[in-house]
Each structure stands twice: as C-alpha cells, then as structure tokens.
C-alpha positions as CSV (number, residue, x, y, z in Angstrom):
1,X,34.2,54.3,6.3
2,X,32.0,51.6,5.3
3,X,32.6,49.5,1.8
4,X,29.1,49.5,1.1
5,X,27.2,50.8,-1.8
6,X,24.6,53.5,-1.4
7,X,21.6,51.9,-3.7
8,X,18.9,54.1,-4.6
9,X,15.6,53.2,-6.8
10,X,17.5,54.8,-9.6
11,X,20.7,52.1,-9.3
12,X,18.8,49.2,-8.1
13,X,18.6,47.4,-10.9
14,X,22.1,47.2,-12.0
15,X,23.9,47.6,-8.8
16,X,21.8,44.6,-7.2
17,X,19.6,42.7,-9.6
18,X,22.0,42.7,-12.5
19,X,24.9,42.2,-10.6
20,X,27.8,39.5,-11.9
21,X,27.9,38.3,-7.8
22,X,25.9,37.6,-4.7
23,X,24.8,41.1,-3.1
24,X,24.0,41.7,0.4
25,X,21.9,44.5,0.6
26,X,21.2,46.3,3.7
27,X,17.9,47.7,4.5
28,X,18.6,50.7,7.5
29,X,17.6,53.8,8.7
30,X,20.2,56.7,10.1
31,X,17.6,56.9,13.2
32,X,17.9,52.7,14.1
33,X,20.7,51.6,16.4
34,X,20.3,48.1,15.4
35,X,21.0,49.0,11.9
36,X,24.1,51.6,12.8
37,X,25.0,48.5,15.1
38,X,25.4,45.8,12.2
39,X,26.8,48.1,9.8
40,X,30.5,47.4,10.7
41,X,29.9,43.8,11.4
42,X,28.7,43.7,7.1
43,X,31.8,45.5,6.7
44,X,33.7,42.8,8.2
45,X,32.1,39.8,6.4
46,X,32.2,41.9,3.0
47,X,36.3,43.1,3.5
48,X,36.8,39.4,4.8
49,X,34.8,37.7,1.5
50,X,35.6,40.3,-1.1
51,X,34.9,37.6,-3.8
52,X,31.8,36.6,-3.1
53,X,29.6,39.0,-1.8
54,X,29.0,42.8,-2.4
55,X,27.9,44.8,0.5
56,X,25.1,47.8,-0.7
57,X,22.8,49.4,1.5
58,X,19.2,50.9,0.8
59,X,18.2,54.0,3.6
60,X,14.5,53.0,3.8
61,X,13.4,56.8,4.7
62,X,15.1,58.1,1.6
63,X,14.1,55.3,-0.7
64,X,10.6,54.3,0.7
65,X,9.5,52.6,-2.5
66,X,12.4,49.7,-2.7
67,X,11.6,49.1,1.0
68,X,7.6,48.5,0.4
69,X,8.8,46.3,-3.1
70,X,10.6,44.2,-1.6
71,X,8.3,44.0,1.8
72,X,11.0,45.3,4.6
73,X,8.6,45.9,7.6
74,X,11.0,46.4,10.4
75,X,14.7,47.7,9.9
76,X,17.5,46.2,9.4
77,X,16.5,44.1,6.8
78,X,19.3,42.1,5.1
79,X,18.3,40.7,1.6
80,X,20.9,38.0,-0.3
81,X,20.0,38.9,-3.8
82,X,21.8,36.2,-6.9
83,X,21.0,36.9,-10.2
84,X,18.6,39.1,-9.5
85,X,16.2,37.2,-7.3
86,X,16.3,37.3,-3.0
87,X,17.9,33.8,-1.9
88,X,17.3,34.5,1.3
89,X,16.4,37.2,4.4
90,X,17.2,37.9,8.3
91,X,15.6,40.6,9.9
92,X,17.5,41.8,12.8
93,X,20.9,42.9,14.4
94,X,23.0,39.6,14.6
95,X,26.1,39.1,16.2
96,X,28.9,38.6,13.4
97,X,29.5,34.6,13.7
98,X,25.3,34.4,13.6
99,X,25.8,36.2,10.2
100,X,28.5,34.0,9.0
101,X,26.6,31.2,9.6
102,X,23.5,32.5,8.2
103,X,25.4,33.2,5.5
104,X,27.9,30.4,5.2
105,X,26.0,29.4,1.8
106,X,26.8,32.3,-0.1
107,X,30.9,32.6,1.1
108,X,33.8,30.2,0.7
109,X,35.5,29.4,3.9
C-alpha cells in the first residue's frame, strides 16, 4: 500500500500549498504504466525521508482542473511544492537513484 496522499481540488490547498514541509506531489493516471511504475519507487524515497518530504498524488482524469493549473501535459508529472510554490519539476518515469539525485536538495542524506 502506498504512503501517499490522495489530493483532490477540494484538499489541495492545505494538503500541498499550506503544508509545514516539502511535498512531492504526483501527477498519474490508473491507465499509465510509467506512472504505476514510479509509484513504489516515491514510496521508497518518501518511507526512507519521512522528515522531509510528503508524498501526495493527484489522478489527472479525476482531477482534470489541478492538472491544467499547474500545466502537467504528459503523465507522470512530479511537482516539489515548499511553502506553497513548485521549486522544481521532472516529467517522467526515473529510475530511483535519478530521483534521489534530482532530489537530493530537498532530503538530508
């Protein structure tokens, strides 16, 4: 079972953008095997970094309007939000050490 939060357009706001820590969120689709790919691998990172990141996810086909707010185009989408603005984005399946080090910035070693 995954440890990330389902974020709808109704929790967005204080799940991610209010937040008291760095969120990850997730940008996927049931349908995309990329995104069913790199779910366990944000599991991973967010069990292994419990501190410093929360891991939410946002289903684009059930949540259509955060995906077109915040411009996700192709699926999955990983946003870093802090204090309620995106510090950075990587569109794509990764490989679990190319996540780490994309987002080496936002966890203590």
């Amino acid at each position: 079972m995954s440890v990330a939060k389902d974020v709808t357009g109704a929790t967005f706001t204080a799940d991610v953008l209010r937040a008291d820590k760095t969120v990850l969120v997730d940008f996927w689709a049931a349908w995309c095997g990329p995104s069913r790919a790199v779910l366990p691998i944000l599991d991973q990172i967010a069990a292994e970094h419990p501190d410093e990141i929360t891991l939410a996810k946002v289903n684009v086909d059930l949540n259509p309007d955060l995906a077109d707010r915040h411009g996700v185009v192709s699926i999955p989408t990983l946003m870093v939000f802090r204090d309620g603005t995106v510090q950075k984005t990587i569109i794509g399946a990764r490989p679990k050490a190319d996540l780490e080090r994309e987002l080496q910035e936002f966890l203590r070693a």
